[in-house]
C-alpha positions in Angstrom: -6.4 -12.0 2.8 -3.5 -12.0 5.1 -3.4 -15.6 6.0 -3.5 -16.2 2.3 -0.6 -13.5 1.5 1.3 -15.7 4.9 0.9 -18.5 3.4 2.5 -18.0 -0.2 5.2 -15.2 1.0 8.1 -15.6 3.4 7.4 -13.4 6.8 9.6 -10.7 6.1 7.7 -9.8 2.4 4.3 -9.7 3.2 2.4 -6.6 4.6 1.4 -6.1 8.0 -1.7 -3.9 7.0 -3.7 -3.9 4.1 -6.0 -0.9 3.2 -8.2 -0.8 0.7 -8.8 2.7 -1.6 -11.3 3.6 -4.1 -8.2 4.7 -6.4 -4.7 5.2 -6.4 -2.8 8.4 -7.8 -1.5 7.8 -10.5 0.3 9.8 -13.5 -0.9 10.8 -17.1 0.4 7.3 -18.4 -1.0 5.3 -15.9 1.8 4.8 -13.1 1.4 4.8 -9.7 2.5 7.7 -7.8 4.3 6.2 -4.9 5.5 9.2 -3.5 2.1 10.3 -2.7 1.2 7.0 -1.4 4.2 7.8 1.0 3.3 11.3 1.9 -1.0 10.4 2.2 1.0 7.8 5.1 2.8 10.1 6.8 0.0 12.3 6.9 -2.6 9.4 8.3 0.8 9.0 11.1 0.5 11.8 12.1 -3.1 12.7 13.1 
């Protein structure tokens, strides 16, 4: 996946990790909760 993501994106857009999650948090309408994206990080930093 990341060679493909290299290939079509210039170096400083594409993501140096990729993980992939059952589900993402999202709200009652359906849109992602980026701020607990950003704290379940943090939190995986940390430890």
């Amino acid at each position: 996946i990341q060679g493909l993501v290299r290939e079509r994106m210039s170096a400083h857009a594409y993501p140096r990790e990729i993980e992939f999650v059952d589900a993402l948090p999202k709200t009652p309408s359906g849109k992602i909760q980026r701020f607990m994206l950003r704290k379940q990080a943090e939190e995986e930093a940390k430890s």
